[in-house]
C-alpha positions as CSV (number, residue, x, y, z in Angstrom):
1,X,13.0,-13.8,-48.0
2,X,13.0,-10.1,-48.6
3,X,14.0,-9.2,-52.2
4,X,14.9,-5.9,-54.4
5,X,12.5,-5.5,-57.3
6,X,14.9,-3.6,-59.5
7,X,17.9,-5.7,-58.8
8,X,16.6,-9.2,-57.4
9,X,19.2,-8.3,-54.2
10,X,18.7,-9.6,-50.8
11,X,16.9,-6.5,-48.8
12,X,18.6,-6.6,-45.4
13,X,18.3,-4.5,-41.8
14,X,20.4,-1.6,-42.7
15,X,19.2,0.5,-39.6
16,X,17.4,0.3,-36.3
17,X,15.0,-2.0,-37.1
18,X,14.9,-1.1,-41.1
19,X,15.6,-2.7,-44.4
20,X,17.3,-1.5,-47.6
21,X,18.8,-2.8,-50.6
22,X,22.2,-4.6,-49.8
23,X,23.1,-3.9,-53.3
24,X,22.1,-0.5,-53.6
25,X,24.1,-0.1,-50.3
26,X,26.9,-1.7,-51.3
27,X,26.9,0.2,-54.4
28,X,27.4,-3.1,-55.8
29,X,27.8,-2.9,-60.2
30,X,24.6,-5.3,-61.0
31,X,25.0,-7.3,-64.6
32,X,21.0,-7.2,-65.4
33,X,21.7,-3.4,-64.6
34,X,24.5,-3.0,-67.4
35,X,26.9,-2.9,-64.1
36,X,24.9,0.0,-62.8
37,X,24.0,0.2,-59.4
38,X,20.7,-0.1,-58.0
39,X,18.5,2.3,-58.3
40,X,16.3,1.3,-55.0
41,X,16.6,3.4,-52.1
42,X,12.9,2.5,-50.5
43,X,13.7,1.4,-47.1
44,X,10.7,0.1,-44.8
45,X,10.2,-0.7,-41.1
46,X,9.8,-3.9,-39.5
47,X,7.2,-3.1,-38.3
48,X,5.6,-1.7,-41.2
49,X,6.7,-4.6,-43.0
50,X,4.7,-7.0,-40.5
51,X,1.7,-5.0,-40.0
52,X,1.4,-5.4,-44.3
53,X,2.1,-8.6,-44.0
54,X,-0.5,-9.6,-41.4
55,X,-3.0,-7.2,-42.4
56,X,-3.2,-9.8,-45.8
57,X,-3.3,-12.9,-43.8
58,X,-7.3,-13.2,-42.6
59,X,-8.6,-12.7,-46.0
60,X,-6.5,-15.8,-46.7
61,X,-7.2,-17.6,-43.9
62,X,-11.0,-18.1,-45.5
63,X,-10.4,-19.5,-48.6
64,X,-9.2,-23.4,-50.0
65,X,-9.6,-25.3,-46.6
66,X,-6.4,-23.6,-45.3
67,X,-7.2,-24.6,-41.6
68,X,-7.4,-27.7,-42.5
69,X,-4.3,-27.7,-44.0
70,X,-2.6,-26.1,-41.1
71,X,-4.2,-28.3,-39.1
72,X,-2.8,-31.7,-41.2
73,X,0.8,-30.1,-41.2
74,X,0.6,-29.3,-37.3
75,X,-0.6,-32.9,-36.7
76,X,2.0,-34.1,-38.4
77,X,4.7,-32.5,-37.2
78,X,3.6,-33.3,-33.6
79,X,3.7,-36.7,-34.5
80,X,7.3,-36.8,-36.1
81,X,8.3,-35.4,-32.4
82,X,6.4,-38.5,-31.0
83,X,7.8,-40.8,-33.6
84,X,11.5,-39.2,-32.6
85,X,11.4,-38.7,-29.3
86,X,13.1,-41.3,-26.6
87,X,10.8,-42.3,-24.2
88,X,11.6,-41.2,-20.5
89,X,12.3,-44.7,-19.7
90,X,14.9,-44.5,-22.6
91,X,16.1,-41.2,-20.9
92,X,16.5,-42.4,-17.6
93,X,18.5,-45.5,-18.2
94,X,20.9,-43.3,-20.4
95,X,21.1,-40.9,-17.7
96,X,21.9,-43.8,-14.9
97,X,24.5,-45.2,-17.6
98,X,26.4,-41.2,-17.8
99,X,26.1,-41.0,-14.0
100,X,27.7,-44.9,-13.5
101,X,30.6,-44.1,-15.8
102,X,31.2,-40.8,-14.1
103,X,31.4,-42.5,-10.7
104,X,33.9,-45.2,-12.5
105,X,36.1,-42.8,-13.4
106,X,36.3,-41.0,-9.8
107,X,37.0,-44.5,-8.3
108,X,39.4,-45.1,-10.7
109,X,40.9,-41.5,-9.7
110,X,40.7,-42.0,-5.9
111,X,42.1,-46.2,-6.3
112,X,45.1,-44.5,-8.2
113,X,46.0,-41.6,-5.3
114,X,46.4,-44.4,-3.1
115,X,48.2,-46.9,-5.1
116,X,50.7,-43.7,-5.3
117,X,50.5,-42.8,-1.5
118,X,48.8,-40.0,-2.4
119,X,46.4,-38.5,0.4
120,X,42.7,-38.9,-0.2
121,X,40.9,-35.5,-1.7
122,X,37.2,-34.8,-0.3
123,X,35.9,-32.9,-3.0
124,X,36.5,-36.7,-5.0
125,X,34.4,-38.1,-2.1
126,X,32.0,-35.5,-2.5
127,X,31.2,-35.5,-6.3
128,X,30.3,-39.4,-5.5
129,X,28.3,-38.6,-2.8
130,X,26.4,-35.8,-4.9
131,X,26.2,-38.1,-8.1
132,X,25.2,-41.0,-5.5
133,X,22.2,-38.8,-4.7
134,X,21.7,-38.1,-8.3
135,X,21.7,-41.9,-9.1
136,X,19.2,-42.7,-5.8
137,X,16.9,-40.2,-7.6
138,X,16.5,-41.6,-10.9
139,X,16.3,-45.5,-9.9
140,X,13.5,-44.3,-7.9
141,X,11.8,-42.8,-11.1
142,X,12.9,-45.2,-13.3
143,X,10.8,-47.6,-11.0
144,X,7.9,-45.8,-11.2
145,X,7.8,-45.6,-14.5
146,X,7.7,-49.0,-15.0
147,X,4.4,-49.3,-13.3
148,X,2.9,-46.2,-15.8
149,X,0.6,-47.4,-18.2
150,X,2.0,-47.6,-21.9
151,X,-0.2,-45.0,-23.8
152,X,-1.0,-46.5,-27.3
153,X,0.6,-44.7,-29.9
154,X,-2.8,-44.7,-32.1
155,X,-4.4,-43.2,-29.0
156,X,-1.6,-40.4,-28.7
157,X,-2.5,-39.4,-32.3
158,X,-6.1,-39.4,-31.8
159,X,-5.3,-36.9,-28.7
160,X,-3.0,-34.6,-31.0
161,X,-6.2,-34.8,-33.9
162,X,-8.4,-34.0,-31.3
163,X,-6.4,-31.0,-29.9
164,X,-5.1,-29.8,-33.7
165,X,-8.7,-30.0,-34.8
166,X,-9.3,-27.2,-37.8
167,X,-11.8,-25.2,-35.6
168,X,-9.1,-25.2,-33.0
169,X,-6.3,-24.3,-35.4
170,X,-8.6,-21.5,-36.8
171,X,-9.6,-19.8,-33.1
172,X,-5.8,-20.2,-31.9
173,X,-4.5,-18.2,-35.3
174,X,-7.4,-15.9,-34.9
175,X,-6.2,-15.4,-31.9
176,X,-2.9,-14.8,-32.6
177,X,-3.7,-12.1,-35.4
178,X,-6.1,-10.6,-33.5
179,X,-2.3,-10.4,-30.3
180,X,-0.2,-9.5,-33.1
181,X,-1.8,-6.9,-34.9
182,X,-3.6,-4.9,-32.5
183,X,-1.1,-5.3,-29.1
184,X,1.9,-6.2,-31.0
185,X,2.5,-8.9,-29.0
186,X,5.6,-9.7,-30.1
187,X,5.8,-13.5,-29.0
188,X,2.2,-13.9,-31.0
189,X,4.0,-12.6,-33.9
190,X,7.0,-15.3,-33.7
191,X,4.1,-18.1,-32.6
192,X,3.0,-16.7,-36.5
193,X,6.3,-16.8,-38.3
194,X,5.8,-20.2,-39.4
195,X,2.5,-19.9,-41.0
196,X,3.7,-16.7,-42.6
197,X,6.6,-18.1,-44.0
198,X,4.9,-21.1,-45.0
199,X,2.4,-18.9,-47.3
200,X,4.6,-16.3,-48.4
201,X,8.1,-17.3,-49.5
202,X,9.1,-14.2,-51.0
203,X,8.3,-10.4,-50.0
204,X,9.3,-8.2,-53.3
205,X,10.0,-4.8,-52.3
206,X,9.8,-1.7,-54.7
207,X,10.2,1.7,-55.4
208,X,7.0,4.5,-55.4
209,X,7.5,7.9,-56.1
210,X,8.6,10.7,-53.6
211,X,8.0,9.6,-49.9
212,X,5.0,6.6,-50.2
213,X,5.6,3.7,-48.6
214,X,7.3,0.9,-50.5
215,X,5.5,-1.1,-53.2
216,X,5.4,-4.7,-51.5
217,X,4.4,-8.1,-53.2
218,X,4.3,-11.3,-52.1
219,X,4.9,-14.5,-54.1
220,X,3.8,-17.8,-52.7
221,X,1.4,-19.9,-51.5
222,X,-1.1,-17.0,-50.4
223,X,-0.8,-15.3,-54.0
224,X,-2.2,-18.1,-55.1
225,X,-4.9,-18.6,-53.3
226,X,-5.9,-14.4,-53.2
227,X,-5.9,-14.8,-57.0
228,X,-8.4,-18.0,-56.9
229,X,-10.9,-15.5,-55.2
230,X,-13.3,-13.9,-57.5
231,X,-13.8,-10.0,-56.7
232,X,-17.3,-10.5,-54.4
233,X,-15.1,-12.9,-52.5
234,X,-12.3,-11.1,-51.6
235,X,-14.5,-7.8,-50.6
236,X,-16.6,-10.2,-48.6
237,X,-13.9,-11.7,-46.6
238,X,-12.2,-8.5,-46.2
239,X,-15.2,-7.3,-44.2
240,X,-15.4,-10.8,-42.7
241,X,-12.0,-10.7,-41.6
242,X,-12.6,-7.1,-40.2
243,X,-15.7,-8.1,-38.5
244,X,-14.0,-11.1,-36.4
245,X,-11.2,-8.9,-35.9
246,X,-13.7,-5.6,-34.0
247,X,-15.6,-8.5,-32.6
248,X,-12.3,-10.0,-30.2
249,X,-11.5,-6.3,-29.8
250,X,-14.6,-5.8,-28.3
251,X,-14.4,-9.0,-26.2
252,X,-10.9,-7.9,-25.0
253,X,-11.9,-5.0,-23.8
254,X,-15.1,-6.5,-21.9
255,X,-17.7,-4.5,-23.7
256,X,-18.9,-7.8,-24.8
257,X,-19.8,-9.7,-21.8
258,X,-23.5,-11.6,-21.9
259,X,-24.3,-13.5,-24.6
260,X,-27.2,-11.5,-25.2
261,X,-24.7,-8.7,-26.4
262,X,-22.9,-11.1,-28.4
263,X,-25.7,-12.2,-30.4
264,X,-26.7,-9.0,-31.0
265,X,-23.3,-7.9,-32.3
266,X,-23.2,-10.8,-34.5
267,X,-26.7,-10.1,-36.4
268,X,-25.9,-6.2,-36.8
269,X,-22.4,-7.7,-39.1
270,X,-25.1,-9.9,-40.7
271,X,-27.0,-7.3,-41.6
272,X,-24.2,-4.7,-42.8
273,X,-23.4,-7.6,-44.9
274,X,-26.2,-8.1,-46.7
275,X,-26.3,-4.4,-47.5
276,X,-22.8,-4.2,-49.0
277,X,-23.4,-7.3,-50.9
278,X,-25.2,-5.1,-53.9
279,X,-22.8,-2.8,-54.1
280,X,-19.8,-5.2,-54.4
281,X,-21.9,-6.9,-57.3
282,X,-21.8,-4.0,-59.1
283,X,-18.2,-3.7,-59.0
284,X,-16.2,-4.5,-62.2
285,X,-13.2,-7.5,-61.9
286,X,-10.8,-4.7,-63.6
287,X,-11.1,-2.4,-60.5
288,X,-9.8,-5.2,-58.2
289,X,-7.7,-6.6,-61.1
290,X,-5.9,-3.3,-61.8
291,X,-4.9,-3.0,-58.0
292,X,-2.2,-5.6,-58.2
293,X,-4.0,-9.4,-58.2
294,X,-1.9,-11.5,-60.3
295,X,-1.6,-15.4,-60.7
296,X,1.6,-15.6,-58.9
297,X,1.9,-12.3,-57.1
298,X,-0.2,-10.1,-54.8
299,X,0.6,-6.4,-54.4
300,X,-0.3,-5.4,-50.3
């Protein structure tokens, strides 16, 4: 949910591919604003929006176990769909019971045209003949089904714990960033949607002077966890995150291709680590503090 931080309005698309204050554009009177208008007229890109948006998500994605929380929510929604869906044997006998009450009701049609001395029609002859066919078909699968093995249930879930592993869960979102923010691949950024909105429930958006970019926070889940970070943290996984994120570029575009290359890649971020690490000590909490970390809110 996008929301107006001087009013508490809805911020909708207002524009090709831009949001704005629904109040504000309304010119709606506001009763926290003594039935003044709003005063917001920050508008700001989807795109700029999402780039904000993701550009905060990798420092989260290394702090309180979040993988394997994805990973346990992803498990068991797979296994609701299990739990909910009919198996195919269950599909195919409703399917043969549709097509055997559809050929009823033609017989019914053709028995009644010549109890009336009514001439015979062939395209009533040829919907049986089709849904004959049809019928033919799924007996024939319905058969060999039957002679399938029934895979235990137990063992289905061990598969979808297997495959929704947290290392798994962590490469495929990785991944997905990595799609999303430097292609803008637009079906990685939906494949994302639900992880976003499951961390951030609300985007506040505010007003800056002359023409920056609109103040953004976030309230949710992620605010939460960004303000459990201590300052060395945060500047840690921010370089973390950047690392991983050069390091798939670099794959991508096959300048990394032997492991030999890839090892040494990985010990030269070790070792621009380890010499960042005393500056960042030296760093006072206020500095990070004063840029917008909150309990409940985190300024982008």
């Amino acid at each position: 949910m996008l929301q107006c931080a001087e009013c508490g309005g809805p911020y909708a698309i207002s524009g090709k591919d831009r949001y704005s204050c629904t109040n504000r554009k309304k010119r709606l009177p506001i009763d926290e604003l003594g039935g003044a208008c709003c005063g917001n007229s920050k508008t700001i890109t989807r795109h700029e929006l999402e780039e904000r948006v993701l550009n905060c998500l990798p420092v989260a994605f290394y702090s309180l176990d979040i993988f394997d929380r994805i990973s346990e929510k992803m498990v068991a929604h797979e296994t609701n769909k299990l739990k909910s869906a009919p198996s195919r044997r269950d599909e195919l006998g409703e399917e043969l019971a549709t097509i055997k009450s559809k050929q009823a009701s033609l017989m019914q049609q053709i028995q009644d045209r010549h109890a009336e001395g009514r001439p015979r029609l062939a395209i009533l002859d040829d919907q049986l003949d089709e849904l004959e066919v049809t019928r033919e078909k799924l007996v024939k699968e319905l058969a060999g089904t039957a002679e399938e093995p029934v895979e235990d249930f137990q063992a289905k879930i061990a598969k979808l714990k297997a495959q929704f592993n947290p290392a798994n869960t962590e490469l495929a979102i990785r991944e997905l960033i990595f799609l999303a923010r430097n292609n803008a691949d637009e079906q990685a950024k939906r494949r994302l949607m639900p992880i976003v909105r499951d961390l951030i429930q609300t985007v506040v958006i505010g007003k800056t002077p002359g023409h920056q970019p609109a103040a953004l926070q976030v309230h949710g889940d992620i605010a939460n966890i960004m303000a459990s970070m201590d300052v060395m943290d945060i500047l840690q996984q921010q370089f973390v995150a950047a690392a991983q994120n050069d390091f798939m570029a670099r794959i991508a575009s096959g300048e990394i291709d032997t492991e030999q290359k890839r090892k040494k890649l990985l010990e030269a971020y070790a070792e621009e680590l380890l010499r960042k690490s005393p500056e960042w000590e030296n760093l006072q909490v206020s500095v990070v503090a004063g840029a917008g970390f909150e309990p409940a809110a985190f300024r982008l």
